[in-house]
C-alpha positions in Angstrom: 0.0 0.0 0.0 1.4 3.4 -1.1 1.4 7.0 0.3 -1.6 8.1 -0.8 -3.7 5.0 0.1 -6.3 5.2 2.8 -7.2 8.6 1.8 -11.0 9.9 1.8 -12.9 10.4 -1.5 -16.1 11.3 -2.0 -17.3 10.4 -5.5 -20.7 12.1 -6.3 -22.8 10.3 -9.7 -26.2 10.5 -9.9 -26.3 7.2 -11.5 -26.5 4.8 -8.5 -25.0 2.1 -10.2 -21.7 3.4 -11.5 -21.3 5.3 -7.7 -21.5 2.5 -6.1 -19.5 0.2 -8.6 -17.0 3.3 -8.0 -17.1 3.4 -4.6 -16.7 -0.7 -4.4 -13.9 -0.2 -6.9 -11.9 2.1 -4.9 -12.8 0.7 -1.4 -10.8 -2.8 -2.6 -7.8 -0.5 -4.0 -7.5 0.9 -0.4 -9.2 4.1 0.1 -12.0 5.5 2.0 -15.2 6.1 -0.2 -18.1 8.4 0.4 -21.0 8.6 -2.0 -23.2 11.6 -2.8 -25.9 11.4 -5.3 -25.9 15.3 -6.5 -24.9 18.4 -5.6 -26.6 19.4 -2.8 -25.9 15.8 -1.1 -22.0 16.9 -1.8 -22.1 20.1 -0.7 -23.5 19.6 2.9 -20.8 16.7 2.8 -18.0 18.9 1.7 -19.1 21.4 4.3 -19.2 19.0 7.3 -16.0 16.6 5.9 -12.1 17.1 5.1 -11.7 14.7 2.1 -8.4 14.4 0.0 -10.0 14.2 -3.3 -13.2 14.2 -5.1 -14.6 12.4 -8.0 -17.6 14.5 -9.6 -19.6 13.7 -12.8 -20.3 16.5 -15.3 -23.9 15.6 -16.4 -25.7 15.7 -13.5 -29.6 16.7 -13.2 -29.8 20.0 -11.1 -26.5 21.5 -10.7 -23.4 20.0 -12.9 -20.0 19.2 -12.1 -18.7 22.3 -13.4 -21.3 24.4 -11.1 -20.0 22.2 -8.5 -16.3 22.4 -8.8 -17.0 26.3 -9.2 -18.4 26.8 -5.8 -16.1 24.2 -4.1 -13.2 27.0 -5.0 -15.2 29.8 -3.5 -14.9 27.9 -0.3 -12.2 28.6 2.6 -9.3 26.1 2.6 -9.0 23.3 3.3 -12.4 22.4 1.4 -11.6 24.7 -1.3 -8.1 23.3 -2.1 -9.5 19.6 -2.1 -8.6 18.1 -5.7 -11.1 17.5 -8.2 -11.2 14.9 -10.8 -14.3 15.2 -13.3 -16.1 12.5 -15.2 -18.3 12.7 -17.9 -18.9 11.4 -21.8 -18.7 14.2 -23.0 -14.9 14.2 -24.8 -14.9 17.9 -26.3 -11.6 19.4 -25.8 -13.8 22.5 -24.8 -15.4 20.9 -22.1 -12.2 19.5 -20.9 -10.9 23.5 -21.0 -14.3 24.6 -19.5 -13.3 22.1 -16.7 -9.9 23.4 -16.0 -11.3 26.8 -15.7 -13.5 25.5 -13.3 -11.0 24.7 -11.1 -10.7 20.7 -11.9 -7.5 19.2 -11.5 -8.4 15.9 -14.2 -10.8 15.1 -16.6 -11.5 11.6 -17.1 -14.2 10.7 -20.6 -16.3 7.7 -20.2 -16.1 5.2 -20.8 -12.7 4.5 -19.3 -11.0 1.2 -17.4 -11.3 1.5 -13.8 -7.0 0.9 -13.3 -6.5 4.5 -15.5 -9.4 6.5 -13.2 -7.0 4.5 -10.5 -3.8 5.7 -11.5 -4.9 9.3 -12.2 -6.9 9.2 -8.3 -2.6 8.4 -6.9 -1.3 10.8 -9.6 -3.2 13.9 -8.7 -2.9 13.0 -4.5 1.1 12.5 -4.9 1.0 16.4 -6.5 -0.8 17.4 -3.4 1.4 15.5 -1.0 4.7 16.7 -2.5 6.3 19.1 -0.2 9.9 19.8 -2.1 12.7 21.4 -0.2 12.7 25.3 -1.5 14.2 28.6 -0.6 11.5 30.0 1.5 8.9 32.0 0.6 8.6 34.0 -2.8 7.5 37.5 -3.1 5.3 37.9 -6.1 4.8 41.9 -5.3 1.6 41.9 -3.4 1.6 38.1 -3.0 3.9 35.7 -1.5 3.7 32.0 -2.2 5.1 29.3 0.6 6.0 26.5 -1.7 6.6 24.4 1.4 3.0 25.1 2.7 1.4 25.3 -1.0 0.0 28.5 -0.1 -0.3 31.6 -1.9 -1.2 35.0 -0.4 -2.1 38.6 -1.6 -2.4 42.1 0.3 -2.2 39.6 3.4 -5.0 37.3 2.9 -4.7 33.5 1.7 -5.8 33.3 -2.0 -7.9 30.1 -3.1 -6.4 27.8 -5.4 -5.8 24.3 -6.8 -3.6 21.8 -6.3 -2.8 22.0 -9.9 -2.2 25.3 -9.6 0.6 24.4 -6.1 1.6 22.0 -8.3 2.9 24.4 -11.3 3.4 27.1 -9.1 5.9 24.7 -6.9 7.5 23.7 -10.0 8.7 27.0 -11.3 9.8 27.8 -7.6 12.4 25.3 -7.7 14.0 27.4 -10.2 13.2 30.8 -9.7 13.4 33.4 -12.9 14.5 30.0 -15.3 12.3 29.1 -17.9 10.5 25.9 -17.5 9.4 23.8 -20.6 5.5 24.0 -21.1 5.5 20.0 -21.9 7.6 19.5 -19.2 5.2 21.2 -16.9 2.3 19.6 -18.2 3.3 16.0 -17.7 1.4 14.1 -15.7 -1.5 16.8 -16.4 -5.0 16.2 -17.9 -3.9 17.8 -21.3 -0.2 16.6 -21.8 -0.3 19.3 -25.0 0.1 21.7 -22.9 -3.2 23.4 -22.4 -4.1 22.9 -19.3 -1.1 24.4 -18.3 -2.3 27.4 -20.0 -5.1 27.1 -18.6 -3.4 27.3 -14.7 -1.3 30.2 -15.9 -4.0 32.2 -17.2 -6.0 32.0 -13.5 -2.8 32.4 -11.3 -2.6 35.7 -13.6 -5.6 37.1 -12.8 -5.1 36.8 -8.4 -0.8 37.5 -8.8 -0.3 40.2 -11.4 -1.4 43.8 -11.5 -2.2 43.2 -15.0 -2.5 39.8 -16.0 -2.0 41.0 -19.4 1.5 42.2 -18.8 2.2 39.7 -16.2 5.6 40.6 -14.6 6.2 37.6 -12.1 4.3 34.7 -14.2 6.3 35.3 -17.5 5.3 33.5 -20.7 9.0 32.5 -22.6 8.1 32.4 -25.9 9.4 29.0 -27.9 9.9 27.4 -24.7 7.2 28.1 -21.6 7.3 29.8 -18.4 9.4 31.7 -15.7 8.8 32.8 -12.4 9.9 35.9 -11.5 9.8 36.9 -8.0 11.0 39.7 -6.4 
């Protein structure tokens, strides 16, 4: 049994079958499982429980995964920072974006073999267990990021974010105002093109930079990828 075994998911389908074929599923690969049949189940479940990861379903009747994922951000850590991992047959790259932006740290399309939605689960909860040595703190001109801690801050309050987000954040940290390949940061990622790194670097813009249009400290390298540039 690994690191990241034992953990509590919550995996919320409104089809009773495949939730509970999930939950069976992920019970026998080690972890704790709760169930939730639709959003407002998962919600008062997210409010009362600390879970490491959660599984939503896009199609949904009543509110949808992305709806979901979306408010789970607006929430105070540590409920907003819990992962996300969408499912859904719908195999658009744009919903796949439209997840991302949602704050969603995978996006698995059905039908798919119960190992991959497996190895994806440990992928995404080794990001958000990795705690690499760094220098310190960063400062990012009003913000300050704690790699250590995975938390970013601006004007003095904690700013919401996803573990995807720690995750590329952390890796440009490790080498400060170098420029990071954009395939090399998107390995392991929902969109190994390079997208949903995009995608990540597009939202850290808008809570770090002044103008997220001239970033200064999240610098696009053209030809190669990105830089960090603190202060």
């Amino acid at each position: 049994m690994n690191g990241v075994k034992g953990r509590h998911l919550l995996v919320v389908d409104d089809d009773d079958r495949i939730r509970e074929l999930l939950k069976a599923y992920l019970t026998r690969s080690g972890f704790r499982v709760t169930g939730a049949g639709g959003g407002a189940q998962a919600r008062k479940l997210l409010g009362a429980v600390d879970f490491d990861l959660a599984v939503f379903d896009v199609m949904m009747p009543g509110e949808d995964g992305f709806s979901l994922t979306g408010w789970l951000r607006e929430q105070k850590p540590p409920a907003g920072r819990t992962p996300v991992l969408m499912l859904t047959a719908r195999t658009e790259a744009g919903d796949r974006i439209e997840g991302l932006k949602a704050g969603a740290d995978d996006y698995l399309a059905k039908p798919f073999e119960p190992e991959e939605l497996l190895l994806r689960i440990e992928a995404i909860l080794r990001r958000a267990q990795d705690r690499p040595a760094t220098g310190g703190t960063l400062s990012l001109g009003r913000c300050r990021f704690d790699p250590d801690r995975g938390e970013l801050s601006c004007d003095g309050e904690v700013v919401r974010i996803t573990e995807a987000e720690v995750a590329l954040l952390r890796a440009l940290a490790r080498v400060p105002h170098e420029a990071v390949d954009r395939l090399e940061l998107a390995r392991g990622q929902v969109d190994p093109s390079g997208r949903a790194v995009d995608v990540q670097v597009t939202r850290l813009r808008r809570k770090i930079e002044n103008d997220p249009k001239a970033p200064r400290y999240l610098q696009t390298v053209r030809g190669i990828g990105y830089r960090l540039a603190p202060d």
